[in-house]
C-alpha positions as a Markdown table, in Angstrom:
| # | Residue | x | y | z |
|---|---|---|---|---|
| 1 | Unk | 4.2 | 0.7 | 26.3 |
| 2 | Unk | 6.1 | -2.3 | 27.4 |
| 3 | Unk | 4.0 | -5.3 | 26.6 |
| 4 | Unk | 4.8 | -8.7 | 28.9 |
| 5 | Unk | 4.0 | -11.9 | 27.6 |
| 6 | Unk | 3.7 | -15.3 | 29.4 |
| 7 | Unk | 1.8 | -17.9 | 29.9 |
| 8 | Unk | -1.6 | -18.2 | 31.9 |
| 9 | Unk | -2.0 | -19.6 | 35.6 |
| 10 | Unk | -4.7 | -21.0 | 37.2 |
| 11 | Unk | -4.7 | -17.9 | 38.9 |
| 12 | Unk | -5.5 | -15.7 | 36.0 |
| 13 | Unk | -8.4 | -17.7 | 35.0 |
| 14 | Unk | -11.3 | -15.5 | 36.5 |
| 15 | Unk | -9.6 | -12.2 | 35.3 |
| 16 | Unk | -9.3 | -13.6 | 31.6 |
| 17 | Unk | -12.9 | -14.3 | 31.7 |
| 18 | Unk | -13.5 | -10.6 | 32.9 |
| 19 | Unk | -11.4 | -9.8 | 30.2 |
| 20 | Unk | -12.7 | -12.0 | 27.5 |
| 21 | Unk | -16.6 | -10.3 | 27.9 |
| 22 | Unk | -15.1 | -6.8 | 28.6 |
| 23 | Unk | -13.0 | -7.3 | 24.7 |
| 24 | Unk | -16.1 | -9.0 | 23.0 |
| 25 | Unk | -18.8 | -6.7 | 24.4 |
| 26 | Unk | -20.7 | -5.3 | 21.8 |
| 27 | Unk | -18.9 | -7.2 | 19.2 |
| 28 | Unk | -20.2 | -8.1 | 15.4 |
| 29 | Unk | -24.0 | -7.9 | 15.9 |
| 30 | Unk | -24.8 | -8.5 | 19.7 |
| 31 | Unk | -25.2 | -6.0 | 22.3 |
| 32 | Unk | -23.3 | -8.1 | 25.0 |
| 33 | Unk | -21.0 | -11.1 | 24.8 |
| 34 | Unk | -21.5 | -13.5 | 22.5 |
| 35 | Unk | -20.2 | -16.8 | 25.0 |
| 36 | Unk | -16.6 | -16.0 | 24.3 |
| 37 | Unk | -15.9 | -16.0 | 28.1 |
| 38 | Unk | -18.1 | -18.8 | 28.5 |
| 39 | Unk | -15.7 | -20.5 | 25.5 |
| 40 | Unk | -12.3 | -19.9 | 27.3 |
| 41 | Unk | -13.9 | -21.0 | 30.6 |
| 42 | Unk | -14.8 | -24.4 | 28.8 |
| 43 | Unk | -11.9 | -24.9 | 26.2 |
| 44 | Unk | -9.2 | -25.6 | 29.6 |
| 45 | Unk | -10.8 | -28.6 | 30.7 |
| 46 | Unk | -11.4 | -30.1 | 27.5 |
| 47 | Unk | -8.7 | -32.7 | 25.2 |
| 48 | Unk | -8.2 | -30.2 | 22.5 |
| 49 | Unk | -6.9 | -27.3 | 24.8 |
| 50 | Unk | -3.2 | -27.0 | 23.9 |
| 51 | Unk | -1.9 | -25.1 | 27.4 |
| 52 | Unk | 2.0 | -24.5 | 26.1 |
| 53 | Unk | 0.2 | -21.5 | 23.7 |
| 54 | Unk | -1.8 | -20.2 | 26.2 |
| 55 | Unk | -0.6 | -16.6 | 27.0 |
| 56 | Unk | -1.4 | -13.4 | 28.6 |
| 57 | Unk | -0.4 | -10.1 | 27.8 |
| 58 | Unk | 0.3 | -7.6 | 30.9 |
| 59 | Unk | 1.0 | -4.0 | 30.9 |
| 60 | Unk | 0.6 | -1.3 | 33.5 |
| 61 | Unk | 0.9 | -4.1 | 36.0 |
| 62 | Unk | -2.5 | -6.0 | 35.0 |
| 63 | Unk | -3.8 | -8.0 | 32.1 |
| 64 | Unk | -4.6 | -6.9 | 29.4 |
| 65 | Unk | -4.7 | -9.2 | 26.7 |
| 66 | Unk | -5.4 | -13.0 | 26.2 |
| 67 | Unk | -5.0 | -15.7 | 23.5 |
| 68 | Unk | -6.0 | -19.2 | 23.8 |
| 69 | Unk | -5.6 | -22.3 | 21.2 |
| 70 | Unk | -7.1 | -25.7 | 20.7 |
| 71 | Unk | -6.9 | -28.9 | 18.1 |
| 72 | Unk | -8.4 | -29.4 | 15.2 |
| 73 | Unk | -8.8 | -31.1 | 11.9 |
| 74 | Unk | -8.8 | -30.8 | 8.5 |
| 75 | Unk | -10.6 | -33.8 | 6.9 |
| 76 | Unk | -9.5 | -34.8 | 3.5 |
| 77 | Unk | -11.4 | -36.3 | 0.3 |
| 78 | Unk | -9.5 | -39.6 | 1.3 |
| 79 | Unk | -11.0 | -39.2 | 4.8 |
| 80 | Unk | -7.5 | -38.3 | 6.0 |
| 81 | Unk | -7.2 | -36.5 | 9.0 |
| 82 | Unk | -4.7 | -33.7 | 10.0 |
| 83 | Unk | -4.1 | -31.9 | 13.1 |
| 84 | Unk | -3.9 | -28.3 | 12.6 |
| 85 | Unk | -4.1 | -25.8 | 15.5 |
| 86 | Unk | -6.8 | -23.3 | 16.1 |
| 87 | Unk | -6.8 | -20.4 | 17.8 |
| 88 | Unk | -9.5 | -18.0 | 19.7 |
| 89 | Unk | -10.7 | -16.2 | 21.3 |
| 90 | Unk | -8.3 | -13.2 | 21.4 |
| 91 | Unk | -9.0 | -11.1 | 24.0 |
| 92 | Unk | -7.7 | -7.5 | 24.3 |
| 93 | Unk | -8.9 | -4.6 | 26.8 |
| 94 | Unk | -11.1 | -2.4 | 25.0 |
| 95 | Unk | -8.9 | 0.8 | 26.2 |
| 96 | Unk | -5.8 | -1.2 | 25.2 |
| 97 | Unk | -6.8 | -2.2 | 21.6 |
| 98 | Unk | -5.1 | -0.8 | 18.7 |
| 99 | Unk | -1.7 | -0.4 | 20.7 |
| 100 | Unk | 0.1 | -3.6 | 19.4 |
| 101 | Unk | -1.3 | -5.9 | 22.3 |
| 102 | Unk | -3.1 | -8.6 | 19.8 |
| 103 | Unk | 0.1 | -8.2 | 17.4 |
| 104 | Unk | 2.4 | -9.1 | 19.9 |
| 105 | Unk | 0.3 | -12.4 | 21.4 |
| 106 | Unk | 0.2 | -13.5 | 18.2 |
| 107 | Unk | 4.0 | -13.3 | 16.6 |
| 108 | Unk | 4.7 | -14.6 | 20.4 |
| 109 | Unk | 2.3 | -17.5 | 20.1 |
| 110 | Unk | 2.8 | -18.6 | 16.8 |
| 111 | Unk | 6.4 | -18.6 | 17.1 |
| 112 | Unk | 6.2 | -20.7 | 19.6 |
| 113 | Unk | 3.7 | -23.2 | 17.9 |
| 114 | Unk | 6.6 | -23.2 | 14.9 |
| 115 | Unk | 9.1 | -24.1 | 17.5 |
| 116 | Unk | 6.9 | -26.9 | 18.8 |
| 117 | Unk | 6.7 | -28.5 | 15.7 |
| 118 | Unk | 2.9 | -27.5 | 14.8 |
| 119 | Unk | 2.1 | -27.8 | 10.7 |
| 120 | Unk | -0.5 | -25.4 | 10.8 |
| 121 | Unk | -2.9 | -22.6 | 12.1 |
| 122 | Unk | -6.5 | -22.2 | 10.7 |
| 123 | Unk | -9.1 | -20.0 | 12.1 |
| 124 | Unk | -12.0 | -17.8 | 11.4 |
| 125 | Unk | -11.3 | -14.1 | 12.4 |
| 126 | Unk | -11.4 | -10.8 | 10.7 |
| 127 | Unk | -10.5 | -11.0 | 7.1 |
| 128 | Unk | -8.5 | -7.6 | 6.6 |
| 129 | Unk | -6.7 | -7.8 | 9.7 |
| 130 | Unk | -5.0 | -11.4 | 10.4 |
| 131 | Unk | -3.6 | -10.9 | 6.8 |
| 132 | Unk | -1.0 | -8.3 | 8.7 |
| 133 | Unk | 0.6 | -11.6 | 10.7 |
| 134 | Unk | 0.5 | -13.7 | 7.1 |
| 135 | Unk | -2.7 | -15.7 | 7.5 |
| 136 | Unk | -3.9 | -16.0 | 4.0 |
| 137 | Unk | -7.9 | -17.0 | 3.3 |
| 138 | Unk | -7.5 | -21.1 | 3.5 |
| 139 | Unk | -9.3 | -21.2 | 0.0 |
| 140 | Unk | -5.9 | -21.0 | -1.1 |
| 141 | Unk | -5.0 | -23.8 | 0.1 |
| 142 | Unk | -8.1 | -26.2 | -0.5 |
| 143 | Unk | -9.7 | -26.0 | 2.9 |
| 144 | Unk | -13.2 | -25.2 | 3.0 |
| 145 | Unk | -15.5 | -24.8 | 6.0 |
| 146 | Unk | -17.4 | -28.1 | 7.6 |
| 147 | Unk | -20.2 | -27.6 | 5.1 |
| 148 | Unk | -17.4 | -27.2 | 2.1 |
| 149 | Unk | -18.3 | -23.2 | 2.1 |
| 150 | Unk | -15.6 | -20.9 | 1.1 |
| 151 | Unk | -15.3 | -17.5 | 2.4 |
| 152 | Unk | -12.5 | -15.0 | 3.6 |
| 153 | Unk | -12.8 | -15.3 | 7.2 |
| 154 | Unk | -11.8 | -18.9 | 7.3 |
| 155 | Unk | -7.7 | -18.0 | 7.1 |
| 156 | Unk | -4.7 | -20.5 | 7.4 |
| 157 | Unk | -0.7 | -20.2 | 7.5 |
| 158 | Unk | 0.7 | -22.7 | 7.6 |
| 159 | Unk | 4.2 | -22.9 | 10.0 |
| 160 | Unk | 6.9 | -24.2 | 7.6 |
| 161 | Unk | 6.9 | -24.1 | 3.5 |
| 162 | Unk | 5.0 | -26.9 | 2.0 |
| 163 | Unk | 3.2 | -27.5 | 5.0 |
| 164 | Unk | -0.4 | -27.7 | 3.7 |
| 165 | Unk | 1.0 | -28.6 | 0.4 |
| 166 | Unk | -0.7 | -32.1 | 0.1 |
| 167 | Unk | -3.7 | -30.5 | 2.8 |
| 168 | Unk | -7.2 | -30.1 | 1.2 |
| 169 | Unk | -10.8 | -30.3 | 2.7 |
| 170 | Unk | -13.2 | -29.8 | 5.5 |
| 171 | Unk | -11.9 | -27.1 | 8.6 |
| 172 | Unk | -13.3 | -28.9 | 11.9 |
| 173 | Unk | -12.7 | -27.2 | 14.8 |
| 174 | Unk | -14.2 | -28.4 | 18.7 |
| 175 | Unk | -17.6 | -28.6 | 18.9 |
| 176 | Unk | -17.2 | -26.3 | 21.9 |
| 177 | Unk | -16.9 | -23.2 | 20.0 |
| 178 | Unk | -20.6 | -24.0 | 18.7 |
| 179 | Unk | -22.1 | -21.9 | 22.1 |
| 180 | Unk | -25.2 | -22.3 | 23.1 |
| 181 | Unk | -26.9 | -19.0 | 24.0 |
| 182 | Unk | -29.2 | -20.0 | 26.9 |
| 183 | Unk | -25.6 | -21.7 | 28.4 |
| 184 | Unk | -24.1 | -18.5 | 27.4 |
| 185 | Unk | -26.6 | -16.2 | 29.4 |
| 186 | Unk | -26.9 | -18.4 | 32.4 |
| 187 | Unk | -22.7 | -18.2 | 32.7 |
| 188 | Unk | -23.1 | -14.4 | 32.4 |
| 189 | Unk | -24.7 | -13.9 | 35.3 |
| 190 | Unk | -21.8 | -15.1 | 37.5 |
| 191 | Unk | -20.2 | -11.7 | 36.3 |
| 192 | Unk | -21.3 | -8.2 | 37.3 |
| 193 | Unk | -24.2 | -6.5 | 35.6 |
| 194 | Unk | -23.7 | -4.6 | 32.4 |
| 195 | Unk | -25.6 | -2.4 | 30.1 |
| 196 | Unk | -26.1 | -3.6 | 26.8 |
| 197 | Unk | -24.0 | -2.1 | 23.8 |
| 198 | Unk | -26.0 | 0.3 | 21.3 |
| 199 | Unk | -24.5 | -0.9 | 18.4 |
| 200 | Unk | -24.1 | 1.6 | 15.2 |
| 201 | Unk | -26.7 | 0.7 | 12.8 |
| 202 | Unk | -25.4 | 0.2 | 8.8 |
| 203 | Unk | -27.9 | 3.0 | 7.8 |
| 204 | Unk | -25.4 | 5.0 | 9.6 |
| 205 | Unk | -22.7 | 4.0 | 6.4 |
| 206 | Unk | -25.3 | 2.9 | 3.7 |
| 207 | Unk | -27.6 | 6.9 | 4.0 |
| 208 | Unk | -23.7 | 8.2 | 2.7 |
| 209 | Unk | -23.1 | 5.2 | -0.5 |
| 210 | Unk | -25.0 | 5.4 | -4.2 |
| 211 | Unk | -28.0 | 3.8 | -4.6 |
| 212 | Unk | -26.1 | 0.5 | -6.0 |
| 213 | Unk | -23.9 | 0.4 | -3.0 |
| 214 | Unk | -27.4 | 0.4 | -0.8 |
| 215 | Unk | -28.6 | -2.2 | -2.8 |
| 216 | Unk | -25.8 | -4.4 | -2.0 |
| 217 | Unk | -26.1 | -4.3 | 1.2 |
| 218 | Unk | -30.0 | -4.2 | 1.3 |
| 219 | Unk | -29.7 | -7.6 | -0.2 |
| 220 | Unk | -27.6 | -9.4 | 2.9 |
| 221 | Unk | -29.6 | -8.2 | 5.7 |
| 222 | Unk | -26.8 | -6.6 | 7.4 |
| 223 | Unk | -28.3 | -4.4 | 10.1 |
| 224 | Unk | -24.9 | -3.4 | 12.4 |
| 225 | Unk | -21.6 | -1.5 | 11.1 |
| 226 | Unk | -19.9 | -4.0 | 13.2 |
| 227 | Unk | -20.7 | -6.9 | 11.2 |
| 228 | Unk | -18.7 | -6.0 | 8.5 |
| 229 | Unk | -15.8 | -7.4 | 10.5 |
| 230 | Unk | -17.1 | -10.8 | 9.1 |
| 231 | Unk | -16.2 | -9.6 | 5.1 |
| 232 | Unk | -13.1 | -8.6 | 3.2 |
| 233 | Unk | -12.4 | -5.7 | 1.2 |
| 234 | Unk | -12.1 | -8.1 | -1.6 |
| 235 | Unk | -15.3 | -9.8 | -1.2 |
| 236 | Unk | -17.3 | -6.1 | -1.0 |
| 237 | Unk | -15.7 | -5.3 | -4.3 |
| 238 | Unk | -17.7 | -8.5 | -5.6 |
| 239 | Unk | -20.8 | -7.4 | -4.5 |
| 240 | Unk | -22.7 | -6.3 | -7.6 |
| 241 | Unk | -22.9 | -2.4 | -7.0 |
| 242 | Unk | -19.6 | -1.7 | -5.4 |
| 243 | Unk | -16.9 | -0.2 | -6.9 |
| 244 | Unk | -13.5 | 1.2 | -5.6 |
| 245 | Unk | -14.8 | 4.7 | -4.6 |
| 246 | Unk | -17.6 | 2.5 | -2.8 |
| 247 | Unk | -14.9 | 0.7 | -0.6 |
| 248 | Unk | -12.9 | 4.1 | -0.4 |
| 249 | Unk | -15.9 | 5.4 | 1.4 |
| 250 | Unk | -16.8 | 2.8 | 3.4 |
| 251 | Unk | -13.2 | 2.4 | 4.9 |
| 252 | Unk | -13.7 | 6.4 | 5.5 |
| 253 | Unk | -16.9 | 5.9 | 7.6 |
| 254 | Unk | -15.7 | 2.9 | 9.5 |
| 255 | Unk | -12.7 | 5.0 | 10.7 |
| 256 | Unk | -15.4 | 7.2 | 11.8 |
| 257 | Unk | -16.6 | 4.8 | 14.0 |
| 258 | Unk | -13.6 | 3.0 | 15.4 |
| 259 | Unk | -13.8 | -0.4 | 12.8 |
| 260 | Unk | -10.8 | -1.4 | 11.2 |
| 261 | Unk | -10.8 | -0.4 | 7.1 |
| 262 | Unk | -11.3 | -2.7 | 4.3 |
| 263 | Unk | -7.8 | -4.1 | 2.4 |
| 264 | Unk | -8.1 | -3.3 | -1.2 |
| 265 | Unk | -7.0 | -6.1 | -3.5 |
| 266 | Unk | -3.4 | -4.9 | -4.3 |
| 267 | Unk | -2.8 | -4.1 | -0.9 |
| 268 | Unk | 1.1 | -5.0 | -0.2 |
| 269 | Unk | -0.4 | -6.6 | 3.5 |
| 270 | Unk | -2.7 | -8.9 | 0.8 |
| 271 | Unk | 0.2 | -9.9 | -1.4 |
| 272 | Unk | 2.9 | -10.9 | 1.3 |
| 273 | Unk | 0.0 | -13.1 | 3.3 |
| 274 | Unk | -0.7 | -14.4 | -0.6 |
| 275 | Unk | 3.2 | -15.0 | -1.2 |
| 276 | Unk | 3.2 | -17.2 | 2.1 |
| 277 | Unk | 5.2 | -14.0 | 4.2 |
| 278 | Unk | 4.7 | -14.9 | 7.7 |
| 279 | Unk | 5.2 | -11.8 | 10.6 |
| 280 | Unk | 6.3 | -9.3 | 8.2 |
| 281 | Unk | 7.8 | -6.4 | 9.7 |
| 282 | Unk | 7.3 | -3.8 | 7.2 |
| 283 | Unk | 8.3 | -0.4 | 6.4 |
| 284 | Unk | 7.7 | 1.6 | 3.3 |
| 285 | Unk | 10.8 | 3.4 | 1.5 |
| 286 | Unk | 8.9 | 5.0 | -1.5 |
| 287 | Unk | 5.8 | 5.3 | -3.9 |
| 288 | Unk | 6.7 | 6.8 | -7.2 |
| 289 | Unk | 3.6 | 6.8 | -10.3 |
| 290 | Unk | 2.0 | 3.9 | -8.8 |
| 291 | Unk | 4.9 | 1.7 | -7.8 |
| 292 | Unk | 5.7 | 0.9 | -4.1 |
| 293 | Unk | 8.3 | -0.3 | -2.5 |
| 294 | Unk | 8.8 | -1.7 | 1.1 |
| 295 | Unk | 11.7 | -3.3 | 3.6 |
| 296 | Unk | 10.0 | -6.4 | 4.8 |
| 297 | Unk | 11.3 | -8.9 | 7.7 |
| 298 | Unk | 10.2 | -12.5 | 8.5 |
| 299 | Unk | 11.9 | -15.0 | 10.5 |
| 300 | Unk | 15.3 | -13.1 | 10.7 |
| 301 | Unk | 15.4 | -13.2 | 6.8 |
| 302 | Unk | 14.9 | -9.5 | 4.7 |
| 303 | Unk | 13.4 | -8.4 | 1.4 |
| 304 | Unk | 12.4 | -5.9 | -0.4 |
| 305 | Unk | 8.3 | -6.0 | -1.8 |
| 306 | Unk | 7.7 | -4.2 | -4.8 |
| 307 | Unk | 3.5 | -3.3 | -5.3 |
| 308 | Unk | 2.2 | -2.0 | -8.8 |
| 309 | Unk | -0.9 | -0.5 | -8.7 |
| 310 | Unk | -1.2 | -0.1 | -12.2 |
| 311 | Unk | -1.3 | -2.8 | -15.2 |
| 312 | Unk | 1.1 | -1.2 | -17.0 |
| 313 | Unk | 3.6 | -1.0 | -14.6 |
| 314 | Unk | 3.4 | -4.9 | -13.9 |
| 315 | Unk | 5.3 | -5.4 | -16.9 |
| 316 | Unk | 8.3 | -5.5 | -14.5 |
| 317 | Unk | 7.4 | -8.7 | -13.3 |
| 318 | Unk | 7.2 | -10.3 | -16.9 |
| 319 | Unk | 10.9 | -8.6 | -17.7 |
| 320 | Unk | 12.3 | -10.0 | -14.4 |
| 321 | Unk | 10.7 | -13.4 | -15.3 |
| 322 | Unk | 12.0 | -13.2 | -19.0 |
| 323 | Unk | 15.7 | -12.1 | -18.3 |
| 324 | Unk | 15.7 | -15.4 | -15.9 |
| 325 | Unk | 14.3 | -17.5 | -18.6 |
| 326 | Unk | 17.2 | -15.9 | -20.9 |
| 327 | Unk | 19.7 | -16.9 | -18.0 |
| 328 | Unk | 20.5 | -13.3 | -17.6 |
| 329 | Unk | 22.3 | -12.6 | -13.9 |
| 330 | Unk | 19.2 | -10.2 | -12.0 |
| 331 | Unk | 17.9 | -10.4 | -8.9 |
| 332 | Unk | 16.5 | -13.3 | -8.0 |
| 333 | Unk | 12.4 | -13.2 | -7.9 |
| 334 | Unk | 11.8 | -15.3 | -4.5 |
| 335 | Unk | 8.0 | -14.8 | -4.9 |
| 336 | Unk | 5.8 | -12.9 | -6.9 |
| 337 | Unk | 2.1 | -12.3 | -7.0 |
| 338 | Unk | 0.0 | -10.6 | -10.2 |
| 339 | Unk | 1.1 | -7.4 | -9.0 |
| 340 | Unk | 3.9 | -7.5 | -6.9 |
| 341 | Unk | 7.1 | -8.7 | -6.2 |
| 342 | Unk | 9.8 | -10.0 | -3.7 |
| 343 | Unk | 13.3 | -10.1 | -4.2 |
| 344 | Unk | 16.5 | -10.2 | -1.5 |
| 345 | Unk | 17.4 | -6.9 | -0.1 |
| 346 | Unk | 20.5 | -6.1 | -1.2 |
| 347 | Unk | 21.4 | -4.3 | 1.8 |
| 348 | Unk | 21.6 | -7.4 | 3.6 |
| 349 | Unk | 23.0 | -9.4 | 0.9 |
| 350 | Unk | 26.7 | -11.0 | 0.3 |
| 351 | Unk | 25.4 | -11.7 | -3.4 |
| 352 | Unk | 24.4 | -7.8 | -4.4 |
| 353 | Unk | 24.9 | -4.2 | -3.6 |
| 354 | Unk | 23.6 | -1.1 | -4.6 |
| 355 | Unk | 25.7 | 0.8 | -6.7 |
| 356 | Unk | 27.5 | 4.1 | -5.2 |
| 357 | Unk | 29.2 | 7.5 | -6.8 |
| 358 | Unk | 32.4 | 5.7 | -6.8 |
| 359 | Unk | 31.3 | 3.1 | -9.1 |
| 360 | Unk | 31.6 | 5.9 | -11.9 |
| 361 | Unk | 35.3 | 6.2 | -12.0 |
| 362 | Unk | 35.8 | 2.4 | -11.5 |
| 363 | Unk | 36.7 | 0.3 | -14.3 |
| 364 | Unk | 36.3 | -3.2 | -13.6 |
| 365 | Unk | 32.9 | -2.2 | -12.7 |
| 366 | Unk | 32.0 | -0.8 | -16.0 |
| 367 | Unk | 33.3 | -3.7 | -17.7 |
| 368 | Unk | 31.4 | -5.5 | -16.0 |
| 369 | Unk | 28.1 | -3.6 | -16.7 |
| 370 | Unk | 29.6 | -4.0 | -20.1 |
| 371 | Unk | 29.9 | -7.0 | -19.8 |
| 372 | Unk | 26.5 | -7.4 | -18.8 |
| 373 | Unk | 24.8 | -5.2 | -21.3 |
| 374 | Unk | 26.5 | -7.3 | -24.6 |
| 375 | Unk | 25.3 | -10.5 | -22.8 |
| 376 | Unk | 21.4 | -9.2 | -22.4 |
| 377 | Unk | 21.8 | -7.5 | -25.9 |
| 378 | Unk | 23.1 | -11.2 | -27.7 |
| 379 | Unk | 20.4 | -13.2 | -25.8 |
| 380 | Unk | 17.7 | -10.1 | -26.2 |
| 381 | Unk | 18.1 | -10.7 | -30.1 |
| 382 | Unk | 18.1 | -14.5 | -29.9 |
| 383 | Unk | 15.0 | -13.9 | -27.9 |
| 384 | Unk | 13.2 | -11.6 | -30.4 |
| 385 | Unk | 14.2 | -13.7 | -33.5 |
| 386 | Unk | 12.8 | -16.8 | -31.8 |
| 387 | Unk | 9.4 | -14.6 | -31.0 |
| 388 | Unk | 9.4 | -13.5 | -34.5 |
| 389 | Unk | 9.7 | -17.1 | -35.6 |
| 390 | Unk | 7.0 | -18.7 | -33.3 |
| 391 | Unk | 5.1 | -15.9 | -34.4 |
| 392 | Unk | 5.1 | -16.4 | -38.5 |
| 393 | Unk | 5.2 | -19.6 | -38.0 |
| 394 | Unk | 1.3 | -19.2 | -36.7 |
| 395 | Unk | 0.4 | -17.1 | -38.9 |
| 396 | Unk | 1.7 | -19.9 | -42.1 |
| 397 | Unk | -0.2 | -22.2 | -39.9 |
| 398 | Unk | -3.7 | -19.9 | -40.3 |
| 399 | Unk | -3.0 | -19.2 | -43.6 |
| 400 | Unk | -2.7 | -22.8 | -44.5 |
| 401 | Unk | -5.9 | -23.7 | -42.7 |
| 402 | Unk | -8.0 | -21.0 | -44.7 |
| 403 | Unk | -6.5 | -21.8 | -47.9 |
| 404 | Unk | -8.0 | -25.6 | -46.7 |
């Protein structure tokens, strides 16, 4: 499907605002729209509306997606303030969801807010799926909520390295995106008349969990299926009750009903958003005994992620980490997470190259692996005698204080 993206018109305004209720109808826990067309309608005319990143998406020769952004602020212990942008709504057709219309409004817009200069984005959206485009939870960063609350639907990325580096405190977006429901219902009626969504109650999911799982849901009062879009996989697993298998099934019966699945913690989309990886374009090569590996792109530059499910198999990231310490010549870790890593790909590098058959009968390349090899073995025993050292020289140390 070929996806066209520009910005709005004056003349689209009416058929966004179609759009907008179609895309949030039925959304979260409310049978209709929510005020989100009633929010794009008043976001134009007001200060904070930022027109140069407000696009349209066509296909099939009508619209069919929408995004819109505005100011905001991050206010600071010092009572600092810094602009950030905001974005939302995002509006996509219902029958045109899932079919890379979103994904390609937003890599369009927020390369074009980078261009412009912009430090950052920060938002609240669905948890498990703005991760894909690098938004991490803003947590990370320092940023709370107005009321200082931290949860995983507040995200942030910010639009160049370091940029929210020195950046911690209270998210304040407009005050327009606090709707007012009577306003909300008065503005609907200017559209034509809809039935109400039936939305898909959570006994639906909860009837199929273990009686802990219940209970931690019991306990937040969530009545729809749909408002698990407001929660992360990660903040499930917290809930007192849930285990993996929980999550495993719950991501089975949301499928079942059209909701996007929960992101476990080691996810490779979690660790890249984590690592500061903004638009990823990612493909997997492998998974071998719990280790995956992936091609990633972002901003013209390519790398490859390692994932390790398992504990054990993390140990890579220590060796990498102590062959740099030992000034060994590896790859280069760019960024790594608890359980994964990113290095250059080497088939895009001028550095590194994977080795080849013909590298058998070559024999400046296996003196250089020989090379190589006496090097790590010299520093490897430098290394262990200084860890034996350190290590006796604690246990004199304890002695010494017991004989005391």
């Amino acid at each position: 499907m070929n996806i066209k993206i520009r910005l709005e018109q004056p003349g689209d305004y009416r058929a966004v605002e179609e759009l907008t209720r179609e895309a949030f109808w039925g959304s979260m826990n409310y049978p209709t729209c929510d005020g989100e067309h009633l929010l794009v309608h008043k976001l134009r005319s007001l200060p904070s509306f930022v027109p140069e990143l407000d696009f349209v998406a066509e296909a099939d020769g009508k619209l069919v997606g929408h995004i819109i952004y505005s100011m905001a602020k991050v206010i600071t212990p010092d009572d600092r303030e810094v602009e950030v942008l905001n974005f939302g709504p995002i509006s996509v057709l219902p029958e045109y969801k899932r079919k890379g219309v979103g994904s390609a409004l937003l890599r369009h817009s927020i390369s074009e807010a980078k261009k412009l200069g912009y430090r950052a984005i920060i938002f609240y959206g669905h948890p498990d799926y703005y991760p894909r485009l690098g938004f991490n939870r803003a947590s990370a960063y320092g940023i709370t909520s107005e009321n200082g609350r931290s949860f995983d639907a507040l995200m942030a990325m910010p639009l160049y390295d370091g940029a929210l580096d020195d950046v911690t405190g209270r998210y304040i977006e407009d005050s327009a995106y606090n709707i007012d429901s009577k306003e909300a219902e008065e503005f609907d009626k200017g559209f034509p008349p809809k039935e109400p969504a039936v939305l898909p109650p959570i006994k639906l999911l909860t009837d199929k969990l273990t009686e802990n799982a219940k209970r931690a849901f019991d306990t937040r009062e969530i009545r729809y299926i749909s408002q698990l879009q407001g929660y992360s996989g990660v903040e499930i697993l917290s809930w007192d009750g849930i285990e993996e298998q929980d999550l495993a099934q719950i991501n089975h019966i949301l499928k079942e009903y059209g909701q996007p699945e929960k992101l476990f913690p080691a996810s490779h989309i979690l660790q890249l958003a984590k690592m500061g990886v903004r638009l990823p374009v990612v493909q997997k090569i492998r998974k071998k005994t719990g280790i995956s590996v992936y091609r990633v792109e972002s901003e013209s530059e390519h790398y490859v992620l390692k994932e390790f499910e398992n504990p054990e198999s993390r140990r890579e990231i220590k060796n990498y980490e102590m062959l740099a310490s030992l000034c060994i010549p590896t790859l280069q870790i760019l960024k790594n997470t608890e359980c994964a890593l990113l290095l250059p790909n080497m088939e895009n590098s001028s550095k590194y190259r994977l080795g080849c058959e013909a590298d058998l009968s070559d024999v400046q390349v296996a003196i250089s692996i020989a090379k190589w090899y006496k090097e790590l073995h010299i520093k490897g025993q430098m290394y262990i005698r200084r860890i034996t050292l350190c290590f006796m020289m604690k246990q004199i140390r304890l002695l010494c204080q017991i004989w005391i």
